[in-house]
mmCIF file as Biopython writes it, N, C-alpha, C and O atoms, coordinates in Angstrom:
data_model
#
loop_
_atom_site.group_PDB
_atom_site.id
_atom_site.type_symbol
_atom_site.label_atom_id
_atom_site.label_alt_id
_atom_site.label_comp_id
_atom_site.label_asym_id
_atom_site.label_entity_id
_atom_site.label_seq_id
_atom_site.pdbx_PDB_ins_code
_atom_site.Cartn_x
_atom_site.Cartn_y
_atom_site.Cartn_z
_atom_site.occupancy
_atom_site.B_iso_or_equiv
_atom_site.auth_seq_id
_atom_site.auth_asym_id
_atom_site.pdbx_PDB_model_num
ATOM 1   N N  . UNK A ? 1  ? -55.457 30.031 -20.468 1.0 0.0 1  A 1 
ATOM 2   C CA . UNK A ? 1  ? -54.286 30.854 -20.686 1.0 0.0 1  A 1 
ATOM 3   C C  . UNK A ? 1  ? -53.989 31.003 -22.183 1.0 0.0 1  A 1 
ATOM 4   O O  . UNK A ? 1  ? -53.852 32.131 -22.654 1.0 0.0 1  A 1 
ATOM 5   N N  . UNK A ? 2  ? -53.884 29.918 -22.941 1.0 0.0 2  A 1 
ATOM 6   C CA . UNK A ? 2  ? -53.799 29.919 -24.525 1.0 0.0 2  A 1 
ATOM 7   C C  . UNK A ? 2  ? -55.323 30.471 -25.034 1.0 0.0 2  A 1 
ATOM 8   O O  . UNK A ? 2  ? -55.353 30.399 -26.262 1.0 0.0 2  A 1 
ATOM 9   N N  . UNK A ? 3  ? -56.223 30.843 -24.648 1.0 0.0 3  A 1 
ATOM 10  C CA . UNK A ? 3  ? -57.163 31.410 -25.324 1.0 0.0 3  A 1 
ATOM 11  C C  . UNK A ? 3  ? -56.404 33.609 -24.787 1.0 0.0 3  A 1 
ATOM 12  O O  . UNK A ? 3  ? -56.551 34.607 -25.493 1.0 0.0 3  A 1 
ATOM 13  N N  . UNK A ? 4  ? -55.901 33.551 -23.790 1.0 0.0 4  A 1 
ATOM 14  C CA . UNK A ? 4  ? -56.052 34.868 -23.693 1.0 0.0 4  A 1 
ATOM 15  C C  . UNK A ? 4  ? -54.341 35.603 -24.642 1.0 0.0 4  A 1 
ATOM 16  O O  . UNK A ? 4  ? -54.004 36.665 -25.165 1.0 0.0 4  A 1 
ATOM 17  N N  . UNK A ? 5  ? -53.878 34.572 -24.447 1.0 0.0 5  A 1 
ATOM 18  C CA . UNK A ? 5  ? -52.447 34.986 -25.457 1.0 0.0 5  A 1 
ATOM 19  C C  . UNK A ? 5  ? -53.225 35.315 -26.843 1.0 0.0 5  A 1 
ATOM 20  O O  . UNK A ? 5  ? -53.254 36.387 -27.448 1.0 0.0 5  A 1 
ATOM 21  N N  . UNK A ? 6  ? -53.938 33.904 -27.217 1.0 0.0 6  A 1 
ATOM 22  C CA . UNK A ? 6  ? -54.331 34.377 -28.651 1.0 0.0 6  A 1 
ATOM 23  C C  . UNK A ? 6  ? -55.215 35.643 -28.609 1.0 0.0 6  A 1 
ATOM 24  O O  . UNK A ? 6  ? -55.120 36.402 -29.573 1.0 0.0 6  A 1 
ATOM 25  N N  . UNK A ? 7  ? -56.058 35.960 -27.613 1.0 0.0 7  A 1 
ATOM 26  C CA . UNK A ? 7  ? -56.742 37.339 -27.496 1.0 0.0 7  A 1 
ATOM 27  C C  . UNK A ? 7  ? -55.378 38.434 -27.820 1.0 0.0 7  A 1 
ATOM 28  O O  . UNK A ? 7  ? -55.161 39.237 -28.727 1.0 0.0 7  A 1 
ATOM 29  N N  . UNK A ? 8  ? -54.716 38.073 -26.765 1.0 0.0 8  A 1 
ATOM 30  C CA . UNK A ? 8  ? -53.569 39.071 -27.353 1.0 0.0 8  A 1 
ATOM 31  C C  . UNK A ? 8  ? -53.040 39.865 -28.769 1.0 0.0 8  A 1 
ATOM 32  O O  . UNK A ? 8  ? -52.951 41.014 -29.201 1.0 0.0 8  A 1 
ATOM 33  N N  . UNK A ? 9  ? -52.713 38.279 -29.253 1.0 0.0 9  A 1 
ATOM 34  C CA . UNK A ? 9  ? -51.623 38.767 -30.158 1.0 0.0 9  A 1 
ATOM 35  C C  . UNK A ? 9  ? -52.930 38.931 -31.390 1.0 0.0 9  A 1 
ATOM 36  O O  . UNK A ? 9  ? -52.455 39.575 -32.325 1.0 0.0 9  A 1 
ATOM 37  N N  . UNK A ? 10 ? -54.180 38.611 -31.629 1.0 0.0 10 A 1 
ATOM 38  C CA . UNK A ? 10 ? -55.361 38.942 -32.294 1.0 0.0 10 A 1 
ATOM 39  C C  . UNK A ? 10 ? -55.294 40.599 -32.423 1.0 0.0 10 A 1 
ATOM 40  O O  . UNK A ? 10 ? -55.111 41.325 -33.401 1.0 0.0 10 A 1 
ATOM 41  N N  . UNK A ? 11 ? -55.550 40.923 -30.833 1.0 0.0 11 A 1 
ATOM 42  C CA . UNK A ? 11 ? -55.818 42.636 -30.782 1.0 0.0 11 A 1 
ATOM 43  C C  . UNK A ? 11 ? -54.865 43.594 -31.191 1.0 0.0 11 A 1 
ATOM 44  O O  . UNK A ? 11 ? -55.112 44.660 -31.755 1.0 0.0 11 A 1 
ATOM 45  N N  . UNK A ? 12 ? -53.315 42.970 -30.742 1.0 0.0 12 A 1 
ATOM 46  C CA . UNK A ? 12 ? -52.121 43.285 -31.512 1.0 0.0 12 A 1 
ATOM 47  C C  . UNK A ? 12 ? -52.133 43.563 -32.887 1.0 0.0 12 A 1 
ATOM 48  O O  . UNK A ? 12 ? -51.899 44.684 -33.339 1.0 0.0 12 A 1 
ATOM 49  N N  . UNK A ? 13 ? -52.457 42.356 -33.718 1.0 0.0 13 A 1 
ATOM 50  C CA . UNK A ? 13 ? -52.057 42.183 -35.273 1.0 0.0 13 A 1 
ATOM 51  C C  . UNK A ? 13 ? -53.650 42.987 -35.460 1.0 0.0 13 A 1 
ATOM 52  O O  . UNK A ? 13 ? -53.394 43.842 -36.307 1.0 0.0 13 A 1 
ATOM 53  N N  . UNK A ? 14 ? -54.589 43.082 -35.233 1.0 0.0 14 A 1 
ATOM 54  C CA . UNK A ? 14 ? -55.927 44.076 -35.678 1.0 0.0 14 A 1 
ATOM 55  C C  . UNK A ? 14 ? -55.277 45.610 -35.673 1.0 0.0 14 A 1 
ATOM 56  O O  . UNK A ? 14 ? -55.197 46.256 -36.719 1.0 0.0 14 A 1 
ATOM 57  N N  . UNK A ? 15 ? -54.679 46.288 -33.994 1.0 0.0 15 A 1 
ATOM 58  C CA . UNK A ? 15 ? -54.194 47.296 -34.374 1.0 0.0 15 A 1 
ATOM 59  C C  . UNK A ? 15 ? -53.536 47.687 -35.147 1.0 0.0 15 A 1 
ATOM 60  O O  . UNK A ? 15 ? -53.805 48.688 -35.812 1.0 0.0 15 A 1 
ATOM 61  N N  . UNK A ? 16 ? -52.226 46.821 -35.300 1.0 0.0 16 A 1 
ATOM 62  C CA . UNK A ? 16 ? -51.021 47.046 -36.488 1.0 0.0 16 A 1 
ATOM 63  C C  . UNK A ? 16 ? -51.857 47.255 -37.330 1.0 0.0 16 A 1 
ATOM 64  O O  . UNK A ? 16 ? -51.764 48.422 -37.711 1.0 0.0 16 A 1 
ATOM 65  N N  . UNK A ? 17 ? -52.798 46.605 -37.924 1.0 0.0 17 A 1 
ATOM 66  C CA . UNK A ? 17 ? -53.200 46.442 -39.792 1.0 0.0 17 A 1 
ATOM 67  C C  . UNK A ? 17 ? -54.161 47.811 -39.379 1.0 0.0 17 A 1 
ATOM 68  O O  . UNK A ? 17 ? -54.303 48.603 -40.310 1.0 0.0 17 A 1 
ATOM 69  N N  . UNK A ? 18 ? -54.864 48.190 -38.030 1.0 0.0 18 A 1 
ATOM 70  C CA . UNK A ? 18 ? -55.516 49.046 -38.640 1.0 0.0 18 A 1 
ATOM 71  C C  . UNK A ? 18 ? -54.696 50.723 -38.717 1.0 0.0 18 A 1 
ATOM 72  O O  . UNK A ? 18 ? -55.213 51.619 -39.385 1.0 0.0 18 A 1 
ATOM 73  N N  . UNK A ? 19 ? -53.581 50.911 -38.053 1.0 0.0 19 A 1 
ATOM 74  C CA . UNK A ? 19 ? -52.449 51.961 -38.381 1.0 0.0 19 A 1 
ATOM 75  C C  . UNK A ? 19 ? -52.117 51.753 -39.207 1.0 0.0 19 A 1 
ATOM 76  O O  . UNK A ? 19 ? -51.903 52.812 -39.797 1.0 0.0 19 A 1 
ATOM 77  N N  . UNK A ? 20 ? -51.713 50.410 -40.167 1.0 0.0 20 A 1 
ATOM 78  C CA . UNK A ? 20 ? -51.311 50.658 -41.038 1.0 0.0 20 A 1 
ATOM 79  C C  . UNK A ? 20 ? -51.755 51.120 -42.403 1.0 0.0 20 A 1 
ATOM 80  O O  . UNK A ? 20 ? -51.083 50.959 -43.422 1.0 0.0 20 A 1 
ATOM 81  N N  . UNK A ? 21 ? -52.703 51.591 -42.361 1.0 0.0 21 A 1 
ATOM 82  C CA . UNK A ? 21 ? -53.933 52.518 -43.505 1.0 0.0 21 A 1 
ATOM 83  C C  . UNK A ? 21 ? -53.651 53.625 -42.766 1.0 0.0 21 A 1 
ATOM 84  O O  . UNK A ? 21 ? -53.127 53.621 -41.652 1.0 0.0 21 A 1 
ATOM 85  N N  . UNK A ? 22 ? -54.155 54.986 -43.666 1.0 0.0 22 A 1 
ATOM 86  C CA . UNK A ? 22 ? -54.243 56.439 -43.143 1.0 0.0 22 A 1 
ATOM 87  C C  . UNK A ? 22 ? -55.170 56.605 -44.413 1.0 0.0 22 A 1 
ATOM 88  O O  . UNK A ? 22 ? -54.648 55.987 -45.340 1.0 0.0 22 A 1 
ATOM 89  N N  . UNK A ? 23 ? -56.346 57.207 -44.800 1.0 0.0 23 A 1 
ATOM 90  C CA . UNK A ? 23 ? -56.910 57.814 -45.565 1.0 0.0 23 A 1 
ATOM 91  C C  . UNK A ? 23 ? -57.407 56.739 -46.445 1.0 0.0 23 A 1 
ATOM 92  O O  . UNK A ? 23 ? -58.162 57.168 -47.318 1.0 0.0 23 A 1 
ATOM 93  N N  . UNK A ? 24 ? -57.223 55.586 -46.466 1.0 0.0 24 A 1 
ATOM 94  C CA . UNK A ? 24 ? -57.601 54.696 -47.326 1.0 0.0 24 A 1 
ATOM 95  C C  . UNK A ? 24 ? -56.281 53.537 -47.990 1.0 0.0 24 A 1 
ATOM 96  O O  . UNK A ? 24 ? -56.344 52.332 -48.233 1.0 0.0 24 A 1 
ATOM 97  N N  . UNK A ? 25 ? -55.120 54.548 -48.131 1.0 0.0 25 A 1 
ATOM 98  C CA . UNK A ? 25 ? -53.907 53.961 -48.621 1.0 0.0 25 A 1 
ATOM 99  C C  . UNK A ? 25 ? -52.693 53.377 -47.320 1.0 0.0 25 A 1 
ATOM 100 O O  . UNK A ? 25 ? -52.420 53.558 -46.133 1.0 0.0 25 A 1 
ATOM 101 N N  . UNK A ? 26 ? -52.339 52.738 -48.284 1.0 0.0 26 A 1 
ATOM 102 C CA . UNK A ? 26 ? -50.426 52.371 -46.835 1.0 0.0 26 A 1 
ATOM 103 C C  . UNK A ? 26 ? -50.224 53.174 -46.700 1.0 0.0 26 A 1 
ATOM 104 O O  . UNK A ? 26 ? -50.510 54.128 -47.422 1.0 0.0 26 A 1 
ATOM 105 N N  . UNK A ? 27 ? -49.302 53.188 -45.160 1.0 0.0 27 A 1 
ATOM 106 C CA . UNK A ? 27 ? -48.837 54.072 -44.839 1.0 0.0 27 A 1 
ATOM 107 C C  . UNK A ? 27 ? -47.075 53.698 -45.908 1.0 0.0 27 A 1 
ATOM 108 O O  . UNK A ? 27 ? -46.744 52.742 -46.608 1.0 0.0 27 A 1 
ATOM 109 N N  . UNK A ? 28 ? -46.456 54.828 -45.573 1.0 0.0 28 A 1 
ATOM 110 C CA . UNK A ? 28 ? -44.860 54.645 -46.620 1.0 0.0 28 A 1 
ATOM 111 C C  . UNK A ? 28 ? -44.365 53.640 -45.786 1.0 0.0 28 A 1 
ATOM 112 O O  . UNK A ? 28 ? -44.493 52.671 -46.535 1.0 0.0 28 A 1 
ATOM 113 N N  . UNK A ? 29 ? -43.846 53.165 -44.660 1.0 0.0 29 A 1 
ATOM 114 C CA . UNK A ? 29 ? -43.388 52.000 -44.242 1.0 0.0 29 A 1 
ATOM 115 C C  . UNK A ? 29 ? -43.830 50.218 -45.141 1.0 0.0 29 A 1 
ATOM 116 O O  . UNK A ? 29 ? -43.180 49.291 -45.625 1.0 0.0 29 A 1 
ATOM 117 N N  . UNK A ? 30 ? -45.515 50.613 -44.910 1.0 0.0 30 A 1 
ATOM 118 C CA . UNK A ? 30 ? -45.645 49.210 -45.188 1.0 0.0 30 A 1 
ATOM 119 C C  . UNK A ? 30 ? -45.965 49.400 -47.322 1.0 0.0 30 A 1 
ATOM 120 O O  . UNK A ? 30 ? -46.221 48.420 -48.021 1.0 0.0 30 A 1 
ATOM 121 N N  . UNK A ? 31 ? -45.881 50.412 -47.712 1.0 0.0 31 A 1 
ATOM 122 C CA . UNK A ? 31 ? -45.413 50.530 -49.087 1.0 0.0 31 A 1 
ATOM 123 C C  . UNK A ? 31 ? -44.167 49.907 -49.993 1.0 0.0 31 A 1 
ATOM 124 O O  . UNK A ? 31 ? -44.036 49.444 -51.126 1.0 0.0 31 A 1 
ATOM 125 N N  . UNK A ? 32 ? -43.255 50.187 -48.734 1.0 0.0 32 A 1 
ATOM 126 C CA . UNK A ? 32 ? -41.548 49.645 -48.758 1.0 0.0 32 A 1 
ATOM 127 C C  . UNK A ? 32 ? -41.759 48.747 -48.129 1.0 0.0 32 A 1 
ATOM 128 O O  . UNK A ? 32 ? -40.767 48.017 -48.121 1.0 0.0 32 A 1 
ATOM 129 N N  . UNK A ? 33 ? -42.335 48.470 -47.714 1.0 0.0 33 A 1 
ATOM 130 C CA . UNK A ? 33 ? -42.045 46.668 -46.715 1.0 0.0 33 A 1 
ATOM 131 C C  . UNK A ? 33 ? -43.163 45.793 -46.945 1.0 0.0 33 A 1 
ATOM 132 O O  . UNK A ? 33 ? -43.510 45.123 -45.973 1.0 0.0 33 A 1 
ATOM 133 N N  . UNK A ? 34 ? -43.832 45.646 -48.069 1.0 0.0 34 A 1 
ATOM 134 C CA . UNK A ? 34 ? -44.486 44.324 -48.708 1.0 0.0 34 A 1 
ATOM 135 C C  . UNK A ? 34 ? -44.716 43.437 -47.648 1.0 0.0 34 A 1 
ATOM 136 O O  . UNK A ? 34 ? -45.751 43.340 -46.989 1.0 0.0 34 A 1 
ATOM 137 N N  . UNK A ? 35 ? -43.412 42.629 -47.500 1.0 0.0 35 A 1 
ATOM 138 C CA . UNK A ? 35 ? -43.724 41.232 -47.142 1.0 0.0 35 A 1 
ATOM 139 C C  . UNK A ? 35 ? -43.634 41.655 -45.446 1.0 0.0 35 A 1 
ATOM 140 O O  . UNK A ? 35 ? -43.489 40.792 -44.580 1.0 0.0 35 A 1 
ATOM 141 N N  . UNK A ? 36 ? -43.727 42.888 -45.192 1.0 0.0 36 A 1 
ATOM 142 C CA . UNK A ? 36 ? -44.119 43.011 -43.616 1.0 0.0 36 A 1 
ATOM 143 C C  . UNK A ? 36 ? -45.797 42.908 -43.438 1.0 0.0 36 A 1 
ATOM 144 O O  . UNK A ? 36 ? -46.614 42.257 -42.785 1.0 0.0 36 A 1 
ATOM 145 N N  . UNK A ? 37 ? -45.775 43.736 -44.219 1.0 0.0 37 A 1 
ATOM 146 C CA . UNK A ? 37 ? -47.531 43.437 -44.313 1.0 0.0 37 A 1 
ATOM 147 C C  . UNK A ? 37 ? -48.351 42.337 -45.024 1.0 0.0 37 A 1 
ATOM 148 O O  . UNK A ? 37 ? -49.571 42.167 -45.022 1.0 0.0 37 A 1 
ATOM 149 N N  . UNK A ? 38 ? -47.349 41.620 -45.645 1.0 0.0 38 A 1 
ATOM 150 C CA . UNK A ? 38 ? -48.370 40.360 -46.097 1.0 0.0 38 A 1 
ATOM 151 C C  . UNK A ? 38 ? -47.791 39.313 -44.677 1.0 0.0 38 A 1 
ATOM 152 O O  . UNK A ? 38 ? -48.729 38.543 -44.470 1.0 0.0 38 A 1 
ATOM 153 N N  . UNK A ? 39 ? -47.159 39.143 -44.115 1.0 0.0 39 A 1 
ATOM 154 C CA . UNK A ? 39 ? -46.648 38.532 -42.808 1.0 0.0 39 A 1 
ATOM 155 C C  . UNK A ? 39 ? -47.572 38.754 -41.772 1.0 0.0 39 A 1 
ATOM 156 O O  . UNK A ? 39 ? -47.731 37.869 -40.931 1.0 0.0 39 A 1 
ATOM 157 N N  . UNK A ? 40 ? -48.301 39.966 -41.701 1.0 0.0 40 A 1 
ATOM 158 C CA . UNK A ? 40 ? -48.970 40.730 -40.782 1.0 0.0 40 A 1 
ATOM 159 C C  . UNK A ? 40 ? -50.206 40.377 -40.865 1.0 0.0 40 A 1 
ATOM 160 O O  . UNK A ? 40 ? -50.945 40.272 -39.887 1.0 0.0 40 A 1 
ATOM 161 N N  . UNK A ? 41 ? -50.553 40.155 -42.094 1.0 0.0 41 A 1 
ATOM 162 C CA . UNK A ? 41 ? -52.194 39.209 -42.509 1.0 0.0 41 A 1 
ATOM 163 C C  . UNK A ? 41 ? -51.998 38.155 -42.521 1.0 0.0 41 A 1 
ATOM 164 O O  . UNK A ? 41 ? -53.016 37.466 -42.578 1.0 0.0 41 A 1 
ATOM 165 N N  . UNK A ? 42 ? -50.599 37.373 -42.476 1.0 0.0 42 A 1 
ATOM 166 C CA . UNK A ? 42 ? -50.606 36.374 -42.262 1.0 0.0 42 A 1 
ATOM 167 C C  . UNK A ? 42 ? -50.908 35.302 -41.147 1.0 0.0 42 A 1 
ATOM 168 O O  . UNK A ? 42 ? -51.491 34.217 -41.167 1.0 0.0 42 A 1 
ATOM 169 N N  . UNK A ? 43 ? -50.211 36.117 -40.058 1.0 0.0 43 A 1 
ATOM 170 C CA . UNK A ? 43 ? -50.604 35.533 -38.665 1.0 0.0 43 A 1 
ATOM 171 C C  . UNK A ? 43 ? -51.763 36.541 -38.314 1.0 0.0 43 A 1 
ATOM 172 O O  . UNK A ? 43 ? -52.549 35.840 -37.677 1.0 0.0 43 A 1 
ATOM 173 N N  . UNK A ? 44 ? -52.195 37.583 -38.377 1.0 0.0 44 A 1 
ATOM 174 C CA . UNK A ? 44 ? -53.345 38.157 -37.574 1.0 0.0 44 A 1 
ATOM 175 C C  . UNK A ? 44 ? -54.760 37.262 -38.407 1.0 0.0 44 A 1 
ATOM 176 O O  . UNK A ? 44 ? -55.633 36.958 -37.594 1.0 0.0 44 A 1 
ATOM 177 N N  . UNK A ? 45 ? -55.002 36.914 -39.587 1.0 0.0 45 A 1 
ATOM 178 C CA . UNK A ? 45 ? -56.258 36.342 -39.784 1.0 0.0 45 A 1 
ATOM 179 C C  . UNK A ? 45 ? -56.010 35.409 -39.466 1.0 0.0 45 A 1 
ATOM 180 O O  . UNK A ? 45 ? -56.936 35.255 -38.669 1.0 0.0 45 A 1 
ATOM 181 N N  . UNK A ? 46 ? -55.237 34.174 -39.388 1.0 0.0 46 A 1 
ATOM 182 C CA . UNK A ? 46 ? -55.890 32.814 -38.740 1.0 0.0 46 A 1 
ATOM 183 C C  . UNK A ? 46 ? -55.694 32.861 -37.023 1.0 0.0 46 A 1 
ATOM 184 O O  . UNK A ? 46 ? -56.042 31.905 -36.329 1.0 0.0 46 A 1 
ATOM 185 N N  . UNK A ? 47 ? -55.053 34.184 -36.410 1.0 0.0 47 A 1 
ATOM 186 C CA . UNK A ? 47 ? -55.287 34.005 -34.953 1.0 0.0 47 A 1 
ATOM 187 C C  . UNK A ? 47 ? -56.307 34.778 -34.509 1.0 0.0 47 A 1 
ATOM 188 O O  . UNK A ? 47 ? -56.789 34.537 -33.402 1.0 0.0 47 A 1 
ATOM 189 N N  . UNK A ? 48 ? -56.796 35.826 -35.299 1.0 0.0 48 A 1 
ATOM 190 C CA . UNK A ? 48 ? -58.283 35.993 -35.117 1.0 0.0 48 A 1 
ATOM 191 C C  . UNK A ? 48 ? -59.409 35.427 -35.290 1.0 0.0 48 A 1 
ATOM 192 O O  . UNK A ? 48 ? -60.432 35.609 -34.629 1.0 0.0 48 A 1 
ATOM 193 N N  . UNK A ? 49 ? -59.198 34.490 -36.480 1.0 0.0 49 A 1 
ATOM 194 C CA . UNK A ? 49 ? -59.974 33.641 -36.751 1.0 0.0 49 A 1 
ATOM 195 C C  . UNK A ? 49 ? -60.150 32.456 -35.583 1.0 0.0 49 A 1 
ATOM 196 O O  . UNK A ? 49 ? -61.268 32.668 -35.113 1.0 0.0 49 A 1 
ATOM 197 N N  . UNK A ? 50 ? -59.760 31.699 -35.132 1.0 0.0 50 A 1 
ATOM 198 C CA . UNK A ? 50 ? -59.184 30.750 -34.483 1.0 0.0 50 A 1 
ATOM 199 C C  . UNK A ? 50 ? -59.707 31.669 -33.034 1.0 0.0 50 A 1 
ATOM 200 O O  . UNK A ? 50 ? -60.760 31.231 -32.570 1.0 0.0 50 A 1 
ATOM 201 N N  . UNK A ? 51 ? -59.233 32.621 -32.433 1.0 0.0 51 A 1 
ATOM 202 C CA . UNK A ? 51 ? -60.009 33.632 -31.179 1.0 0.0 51 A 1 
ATOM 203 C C  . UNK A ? 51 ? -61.483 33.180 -31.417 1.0 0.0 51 A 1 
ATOM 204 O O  . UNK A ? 51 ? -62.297 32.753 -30.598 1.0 0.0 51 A 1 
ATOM 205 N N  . UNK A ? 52 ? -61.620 33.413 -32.921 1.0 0.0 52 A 1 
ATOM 206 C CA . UNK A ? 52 ? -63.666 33.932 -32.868 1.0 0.0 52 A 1 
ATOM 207 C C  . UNK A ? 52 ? -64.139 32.469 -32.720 1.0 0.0 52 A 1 
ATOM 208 O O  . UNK A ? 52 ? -65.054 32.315 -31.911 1.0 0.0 52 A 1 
ATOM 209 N N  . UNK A ? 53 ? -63.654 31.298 -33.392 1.0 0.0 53 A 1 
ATOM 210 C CA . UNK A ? 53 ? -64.008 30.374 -33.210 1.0 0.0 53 A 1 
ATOM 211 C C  . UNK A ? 53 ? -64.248 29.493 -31.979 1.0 0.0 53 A 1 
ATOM 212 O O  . UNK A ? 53 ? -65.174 28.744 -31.668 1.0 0.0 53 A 1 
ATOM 213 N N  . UNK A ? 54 ? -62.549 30.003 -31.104 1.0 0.0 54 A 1 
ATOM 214 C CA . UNK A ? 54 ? -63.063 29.139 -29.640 1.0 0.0 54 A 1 
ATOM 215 C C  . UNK A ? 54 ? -63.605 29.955 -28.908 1.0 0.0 54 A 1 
ATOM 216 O O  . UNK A ? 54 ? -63.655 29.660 -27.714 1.0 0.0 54 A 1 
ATOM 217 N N  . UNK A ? 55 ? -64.184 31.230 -29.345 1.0 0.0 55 A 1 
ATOM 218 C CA . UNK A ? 55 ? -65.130 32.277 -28.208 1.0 0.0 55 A 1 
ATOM 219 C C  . UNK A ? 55 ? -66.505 31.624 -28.684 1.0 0.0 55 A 1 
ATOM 220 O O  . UNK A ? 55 ? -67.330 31.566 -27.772 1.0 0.0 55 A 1 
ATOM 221 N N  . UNK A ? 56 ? -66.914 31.141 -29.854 1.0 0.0 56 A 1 
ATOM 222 C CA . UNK A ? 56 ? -68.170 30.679 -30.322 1.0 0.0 56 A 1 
ATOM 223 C C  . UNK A ? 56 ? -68.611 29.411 -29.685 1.0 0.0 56 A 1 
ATOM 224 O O  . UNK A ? 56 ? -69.666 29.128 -29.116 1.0 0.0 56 A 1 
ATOM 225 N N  . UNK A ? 57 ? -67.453 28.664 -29.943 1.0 0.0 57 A 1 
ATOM 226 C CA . UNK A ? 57 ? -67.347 27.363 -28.749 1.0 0.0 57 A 1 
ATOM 227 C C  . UNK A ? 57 ? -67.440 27.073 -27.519 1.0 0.0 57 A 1 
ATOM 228 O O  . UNK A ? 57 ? -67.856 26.054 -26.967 1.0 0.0 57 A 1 
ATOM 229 N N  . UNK A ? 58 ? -66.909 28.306 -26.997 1.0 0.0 58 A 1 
ATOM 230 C CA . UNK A ? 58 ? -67.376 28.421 -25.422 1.0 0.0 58 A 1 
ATOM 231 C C  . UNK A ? 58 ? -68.625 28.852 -25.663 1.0 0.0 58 A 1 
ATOM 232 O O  . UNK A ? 58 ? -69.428 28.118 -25.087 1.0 0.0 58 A 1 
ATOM 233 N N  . UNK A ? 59 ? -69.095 29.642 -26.208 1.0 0.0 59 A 1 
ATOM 234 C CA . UNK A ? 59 ? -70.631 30.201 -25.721 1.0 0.0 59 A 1 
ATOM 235 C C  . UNK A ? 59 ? -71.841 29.024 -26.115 1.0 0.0 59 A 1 
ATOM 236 O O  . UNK A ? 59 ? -72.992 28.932 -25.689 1.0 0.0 59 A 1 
ATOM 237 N N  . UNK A ? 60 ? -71.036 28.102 -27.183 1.0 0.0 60 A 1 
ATOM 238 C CA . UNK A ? 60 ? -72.238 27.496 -26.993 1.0 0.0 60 A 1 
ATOM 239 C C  . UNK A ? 60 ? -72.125 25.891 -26.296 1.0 0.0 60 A 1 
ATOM 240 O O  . UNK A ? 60 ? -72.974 25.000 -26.320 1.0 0.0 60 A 1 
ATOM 241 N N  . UNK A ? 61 ? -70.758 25.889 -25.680 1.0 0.0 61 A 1 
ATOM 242 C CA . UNK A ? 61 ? -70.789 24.638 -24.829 1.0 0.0 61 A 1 
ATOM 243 C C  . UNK A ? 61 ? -71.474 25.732 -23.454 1.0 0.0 61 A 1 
ATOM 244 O O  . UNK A ? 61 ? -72.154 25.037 -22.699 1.0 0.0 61 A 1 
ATOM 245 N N  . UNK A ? 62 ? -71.435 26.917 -23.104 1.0 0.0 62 A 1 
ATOM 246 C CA . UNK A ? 62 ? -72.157 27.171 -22.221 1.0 0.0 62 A 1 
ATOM 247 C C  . UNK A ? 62 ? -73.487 27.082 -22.477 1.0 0.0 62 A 1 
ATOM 248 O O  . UNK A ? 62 ? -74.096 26.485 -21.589 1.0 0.0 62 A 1 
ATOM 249 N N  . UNK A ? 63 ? -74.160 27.476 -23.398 1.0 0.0 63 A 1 
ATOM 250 C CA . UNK A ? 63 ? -75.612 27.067 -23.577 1.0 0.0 63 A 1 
ATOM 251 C C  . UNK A ? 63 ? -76.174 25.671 -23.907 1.0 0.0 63 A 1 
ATOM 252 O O  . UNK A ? 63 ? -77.367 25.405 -24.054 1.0 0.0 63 A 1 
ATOM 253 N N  . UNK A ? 64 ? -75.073 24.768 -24.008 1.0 0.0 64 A 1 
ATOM 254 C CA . UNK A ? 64 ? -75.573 23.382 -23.822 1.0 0.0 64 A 1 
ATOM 255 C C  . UNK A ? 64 ? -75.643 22.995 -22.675 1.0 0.0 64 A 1 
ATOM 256 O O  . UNK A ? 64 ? -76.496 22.153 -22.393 1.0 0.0 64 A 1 
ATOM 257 N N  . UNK A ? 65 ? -74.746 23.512 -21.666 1.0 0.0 65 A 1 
ATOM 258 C CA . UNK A ? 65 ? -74.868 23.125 -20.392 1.0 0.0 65 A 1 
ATOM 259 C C  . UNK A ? 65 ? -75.532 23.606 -19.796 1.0 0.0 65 A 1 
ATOM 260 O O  . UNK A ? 65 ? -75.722 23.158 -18.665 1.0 0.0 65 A 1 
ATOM 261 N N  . UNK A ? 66 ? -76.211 24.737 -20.232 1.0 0.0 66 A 1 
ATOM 262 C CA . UNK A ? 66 ? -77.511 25.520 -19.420 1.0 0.0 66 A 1 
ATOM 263 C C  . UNK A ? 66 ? -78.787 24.878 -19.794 1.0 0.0 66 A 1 
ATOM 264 O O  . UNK A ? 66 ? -79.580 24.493 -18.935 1.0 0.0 66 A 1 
ATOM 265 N N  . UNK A ? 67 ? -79.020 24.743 -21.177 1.0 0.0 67 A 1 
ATOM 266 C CA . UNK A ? 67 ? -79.841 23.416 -21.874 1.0 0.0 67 A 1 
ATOM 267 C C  . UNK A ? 67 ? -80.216 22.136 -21.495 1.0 0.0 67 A 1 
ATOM 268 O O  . UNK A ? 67 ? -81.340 21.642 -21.569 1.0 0.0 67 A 1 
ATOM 269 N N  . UNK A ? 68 ? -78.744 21.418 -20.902 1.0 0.0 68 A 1 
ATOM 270 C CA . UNK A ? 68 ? -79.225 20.484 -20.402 1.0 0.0 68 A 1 
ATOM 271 C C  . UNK A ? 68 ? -79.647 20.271 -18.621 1.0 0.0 68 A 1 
ATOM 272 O O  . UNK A ? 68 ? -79.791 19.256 -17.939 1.0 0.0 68 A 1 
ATOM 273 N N  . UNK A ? 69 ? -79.743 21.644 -18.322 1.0 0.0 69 A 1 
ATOM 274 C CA . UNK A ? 69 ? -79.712 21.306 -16.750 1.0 0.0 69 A 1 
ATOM 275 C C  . UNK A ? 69 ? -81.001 20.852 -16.249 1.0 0.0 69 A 1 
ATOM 276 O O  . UNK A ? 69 ? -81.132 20.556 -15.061 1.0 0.0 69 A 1 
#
């Protein structure tokens, strides 16, 4: 259950950051709101990070257990 929340709020904070570009630049919201968008990289990289890590972990406690059968 705590791996699919963090899936969640991962895919969440990826969309936000990726609306929040248009053409290369901020959009005017997160221009005026700084510390919305440094807040926004704040929690989306270590809960994406942290997603990729225990998805890596499962795949390879599954291939140890296929390994050792």
């Amino acid at each position: 259950m705590l791996l699919v929340i963090w899936q969640i709020i991962a895919a969440i904070g990826v969309v936000v950051l990726a609306l929040a570009h248009k053409d290369g630049a901020k959009r005017p919201f997160f221009r005026r709101h700084r510390i919305v968008y440094g807040l926004i990289w704040l929690i989306v990289t270590p809960v994406a990070g942290t997603y990729l890590l225990l998805t890596l972990a499962g795949w390879a406690a599954i291939l140890w257990i296929w390994i050792q059968r």
